[in-house]
C-alpha positions in Angstrom: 0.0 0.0 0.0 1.3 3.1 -1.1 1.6 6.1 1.9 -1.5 8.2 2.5 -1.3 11.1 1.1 -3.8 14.8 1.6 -4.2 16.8 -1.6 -4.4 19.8 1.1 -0.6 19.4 0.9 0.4 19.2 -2.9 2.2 22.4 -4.4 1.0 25.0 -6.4 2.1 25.5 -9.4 2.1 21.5 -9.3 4.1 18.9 -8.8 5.2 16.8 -12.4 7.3 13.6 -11.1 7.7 10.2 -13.7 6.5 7.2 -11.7 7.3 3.6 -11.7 4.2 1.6 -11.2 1.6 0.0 -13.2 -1.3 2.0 -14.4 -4.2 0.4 -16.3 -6.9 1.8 -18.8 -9.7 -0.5 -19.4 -13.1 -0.2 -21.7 -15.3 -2.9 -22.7 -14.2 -5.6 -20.9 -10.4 -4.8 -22.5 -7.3 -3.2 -21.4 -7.0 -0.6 -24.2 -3.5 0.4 -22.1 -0.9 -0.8 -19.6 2.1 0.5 -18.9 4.7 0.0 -15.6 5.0 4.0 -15.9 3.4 7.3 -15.6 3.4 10.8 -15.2 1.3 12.0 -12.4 1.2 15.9 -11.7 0.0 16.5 -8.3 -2.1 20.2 -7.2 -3.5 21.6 -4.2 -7.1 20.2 -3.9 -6.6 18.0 -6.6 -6.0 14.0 -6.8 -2.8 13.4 -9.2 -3.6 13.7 -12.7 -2.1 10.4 -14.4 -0.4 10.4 -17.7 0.4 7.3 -19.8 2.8 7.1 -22.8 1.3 6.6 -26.5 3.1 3.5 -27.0 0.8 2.4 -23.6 -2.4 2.5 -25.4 -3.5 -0.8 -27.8 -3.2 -0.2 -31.4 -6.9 0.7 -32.6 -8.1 3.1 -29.0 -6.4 6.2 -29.7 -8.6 8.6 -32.2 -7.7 12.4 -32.1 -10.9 14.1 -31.4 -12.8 17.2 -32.7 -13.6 20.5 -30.8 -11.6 23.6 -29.2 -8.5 23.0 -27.4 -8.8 24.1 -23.8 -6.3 25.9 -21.8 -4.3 25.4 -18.6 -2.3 28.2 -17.2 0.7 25.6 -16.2 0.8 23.5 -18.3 -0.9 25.4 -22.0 -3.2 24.1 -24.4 -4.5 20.6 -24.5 -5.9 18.9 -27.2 -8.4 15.7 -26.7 -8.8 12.3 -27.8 -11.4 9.4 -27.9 -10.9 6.2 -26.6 -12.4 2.9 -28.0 -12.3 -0.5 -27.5 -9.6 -2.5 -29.5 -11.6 -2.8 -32.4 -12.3 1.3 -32.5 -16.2 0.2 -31.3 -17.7 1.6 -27.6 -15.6 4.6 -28.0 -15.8 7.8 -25.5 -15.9 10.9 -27.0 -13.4 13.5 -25.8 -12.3 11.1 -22.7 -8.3 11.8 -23.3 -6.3 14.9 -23.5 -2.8 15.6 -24.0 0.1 18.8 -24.1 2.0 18.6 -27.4 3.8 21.4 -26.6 3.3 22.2 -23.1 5.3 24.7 -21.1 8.7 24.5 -20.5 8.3 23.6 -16.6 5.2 20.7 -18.0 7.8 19.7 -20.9 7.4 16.0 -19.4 4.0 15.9 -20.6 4.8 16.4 -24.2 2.6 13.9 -26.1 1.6 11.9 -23.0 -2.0 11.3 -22.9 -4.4 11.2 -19.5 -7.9 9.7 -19.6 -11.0 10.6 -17.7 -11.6 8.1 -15.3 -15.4 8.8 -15.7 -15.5 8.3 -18.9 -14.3 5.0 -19.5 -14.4 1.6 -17.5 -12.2 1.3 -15.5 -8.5 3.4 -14.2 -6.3 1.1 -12.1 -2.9 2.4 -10.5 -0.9 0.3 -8.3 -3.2 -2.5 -8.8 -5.9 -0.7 -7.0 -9.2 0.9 -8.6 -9.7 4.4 -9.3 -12.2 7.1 -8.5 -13.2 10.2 -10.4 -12.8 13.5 -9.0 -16.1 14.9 -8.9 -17.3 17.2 -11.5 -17.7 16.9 -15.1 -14.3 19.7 -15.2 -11.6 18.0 -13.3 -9.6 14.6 -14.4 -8.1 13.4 -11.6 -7.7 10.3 -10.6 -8.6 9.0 -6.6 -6.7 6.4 -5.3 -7.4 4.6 -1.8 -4.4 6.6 -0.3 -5.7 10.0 -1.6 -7.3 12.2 0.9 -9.4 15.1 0.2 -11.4 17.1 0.2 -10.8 17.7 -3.8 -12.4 20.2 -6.1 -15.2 19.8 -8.0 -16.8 18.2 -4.4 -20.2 19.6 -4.3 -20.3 19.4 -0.7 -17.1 21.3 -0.5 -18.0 24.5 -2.1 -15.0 26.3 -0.9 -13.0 24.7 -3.6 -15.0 24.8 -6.4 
């Protein structure tokens, strides 16, 4: 079990580290990606925010999607992706974004892709299932030794 950690505590601007662990994508009844590394950028009120490599993802899962780019002021304009099941069928609209050409202190994240965990399957890090942060905004990803409270949380007002 990895230490308990409270997102009360994570820096701002946030913390980028590269991880080894396992992370796991999965849609369908498939693991559309699996990798024994990550990217996970950690901000006040916020669970991590996982990252996977490309080459992670099944051939077939990865589609770029339409609409605007949006905007972080750390790490600068994202663009988004759908995810599918192997054969491109049951796919989620919009569920991936990525930084392909993120700011110099995000420059990590260059073409590394993170997934809503809401809007696929399943997330799995360390073995262990994943929550969503609340909110239809925020892509987070809760773990069982991530301790809010975390934006987006209705009943926390405070932080939204």
């Amino acid at each position: 079990m990895q230490p308990v950690e409270n997102v009360s505590n994570y820096p701002r601007p946030p913390l980028i580290e590269l991880v080894s662990g396992s992370v796991e994508i999965w849609i369908a009844g498939q693991a559309i990606a699996q990798d024994q590394r990550y990217v996970r950028v950690c901000e006040t009120f916020h669970p991590p925010t996982i990252y996977l490599h490309p080459s992670a993802f099944r051939p077939g899962t990865l589609h770029p999607s339409t609409g605007r780019p949006s905007f972080c002021e750390w790490k600068g304009v994202a663009s988004y992706w759908d995810v599918s099941a192997v054969d491109g069928t049951d796919r989620r609209i919009r569920a991936g974004w990525s930084y392909s050409n993120p700011t110099q202190a995000f420059s990590l994240l260059a073409g590394w892709i993170s997934v809503y965990p809401r809007r696929v399957d399943t997330c799995m890090l360390e073995e262990e299932m994943v929550l969503a942060q609340p909110g239809e905004f925020y892509g987070g990803w809760i773990s069982p030794w991530i301790q809010g409270p975390f934006k987006g949380d209705p009943n926390h007002p405070e932080l939204i």
